[in-house]
Steps between C-alpha positions, in 0.01 A plus 500: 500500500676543175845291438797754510578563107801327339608507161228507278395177273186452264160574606648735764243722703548848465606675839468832682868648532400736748399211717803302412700717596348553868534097530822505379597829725422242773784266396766686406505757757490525903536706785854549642627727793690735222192519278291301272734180325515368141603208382777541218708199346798689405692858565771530243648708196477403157667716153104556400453949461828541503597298818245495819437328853128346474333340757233246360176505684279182496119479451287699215153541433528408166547141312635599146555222284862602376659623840831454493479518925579210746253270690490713738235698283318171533530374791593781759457300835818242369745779432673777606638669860356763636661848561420795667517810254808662736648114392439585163614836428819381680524188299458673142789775600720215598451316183556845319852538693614101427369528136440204275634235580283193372725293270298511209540885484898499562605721194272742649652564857664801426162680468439738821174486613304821545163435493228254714195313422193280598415258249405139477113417530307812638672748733196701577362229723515613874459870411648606843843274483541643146444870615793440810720387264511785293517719803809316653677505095381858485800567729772335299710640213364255289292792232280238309238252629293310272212352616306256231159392500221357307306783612196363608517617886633842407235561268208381759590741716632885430602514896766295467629657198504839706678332770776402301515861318701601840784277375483664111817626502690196465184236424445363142212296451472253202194346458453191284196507266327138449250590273296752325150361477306285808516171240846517546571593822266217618710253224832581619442603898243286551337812723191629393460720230335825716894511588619523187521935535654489820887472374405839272337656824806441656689718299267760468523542848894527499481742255265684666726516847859536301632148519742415249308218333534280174305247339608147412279260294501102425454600127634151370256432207480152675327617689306823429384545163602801325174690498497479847875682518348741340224593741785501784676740329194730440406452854847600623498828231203617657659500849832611423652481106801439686409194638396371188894586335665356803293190515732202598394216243587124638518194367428163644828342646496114532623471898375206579264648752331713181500162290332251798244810564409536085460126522277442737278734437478274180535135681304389754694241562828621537353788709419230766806340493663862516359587826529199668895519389514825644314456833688182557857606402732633818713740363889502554468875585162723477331665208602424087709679325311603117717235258535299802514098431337299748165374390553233197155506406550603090 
């Protein structure tokens, strides 16, 4: 039996994400007597879009060398509570009606929120817990949910996308593009490159069922050469020319998470030492905050 997939370091083995994310299905979510649980490390609002209450899911099926997301991407089974989705929905419209109140955000705690979101590593894990959820926030005055995703389950499977077409009125989708060529979706994912379309499937398929989609891109020439923007852009004309316009560009953000994950998928060494830190630490409180310091590793 194959080890569960960390963080990826040099002479990595590329991996099925399909498969992935059926083992890591297994670990982040459970049965429960109000419907299938997640495990999330945080419900809260933050000023990001204008001011919205995100709840922060834990587990993905991808390992991409610059992700700015907690351990709990990582190492699933160590963080995180689990929450039924009627637990969730609740949660995110209570964080909407207390606002922001983290410290670090004061000067913006005037800002009313309006909207709610999944984030973190990959919602789309535990199709069925996602799909309550949107029913249960489908009843709320909230008007915008944003869902955001790498893509890769949505675009495996056109069912899914269908099912969430019920919820179109309200449901934005933003999908985050890793690459535009299998090299580099295998380079920076560490999946397997026969994934590498799946993300643009994705959101041909939202199109398609009149989902309010947009794509977002790790463009950084860090990390993707420029040619290779190029050929994302073409791919996402020939879908939709709008897609290509709207494209969200980012740009590599040393958290300390991003920076321990670029180097040990350099070091060998360190990315040892970095997962024995990590499996060994007890945590004052669960799941890591991006910009977070609490491993003094660099």
């Amino acid at each position: 039996m194959r080890k569960y997939q960390r963080f990826l370091s040099p002479g990595f083995t590329p991996f099925d994400p399909l498969a992935l994310a059926k083992e890591t299905e297994k670990i982040v979510t459970r049965a429960g007597p109000e419907g299938l649980e997640r495990k999330y490390t945080g419900i809260y609002s933050a000023p990001v879009y204008g001011g919205i209450a995100t709840a922060y899911a834990v587990g993905c099926c991808l390992r991409c060398i610059y992700c700015w997301s907690n351990w709990s991407r990582d190492f699933p089974e160590r963080f995180g509570k689990f929450h039924s989705p009627g637990k969730v929905a609740n949660a995110l419209a209570k964080a909407a009606e207390k606002g922001i109140t983290a410290h670090r955000w004061k000067r913006f705690r005037r800002i009313e929120i309006d909207k709610l979101r999944l984030s973190g590593c990959e919602p789309t894990l535990g199709k069925e817990h996602l799909l309550s959820i949107l029913e249960h926030v489908a009843e709320y005055k909230y008007p915008l949910f944003i869902l955001e995703t790498n893509g890769v389950l949505l675009g495996s499977d056109i069912d899914i996308v269908k099912q969430l077409a019920q919820f179109a009125d309200k449901l934005y989708v933003r999908v985050s593009l890793k690459a535009a060529t299998a090299e580099g979706f295998t380079q920076r994912t560490g999946a397997l490159g026969d994934y590498y379309d799946f993300p643009f499937r994705a959101l041909e398929y939202l199109m398609e069922e009149g989902i309010f989609s947009r794509a977002a891109a790790m463009t950084d020439p860090k990390v993707m050469p420029r040619q290779e923007r190029e050929i994302l852009i073409e791919k996402l004309s020939r879908i939709d020319r709008k897609l290509a316009t709207d494209l969200e560009e980012e740009q590599i953000n040393a958290y300390e998470t991003t920076v321990s994950r670029l180097r040990a998928f350099q070091d060998v060494q360190f990315s040892r030492k970095l997962e024995k830190v990590i499996k060994e630490t007890v945590w004052k409180r669960e799941g890591v905050k991006p910009g977070n310091r609490g491993l003094q590793l660099l």
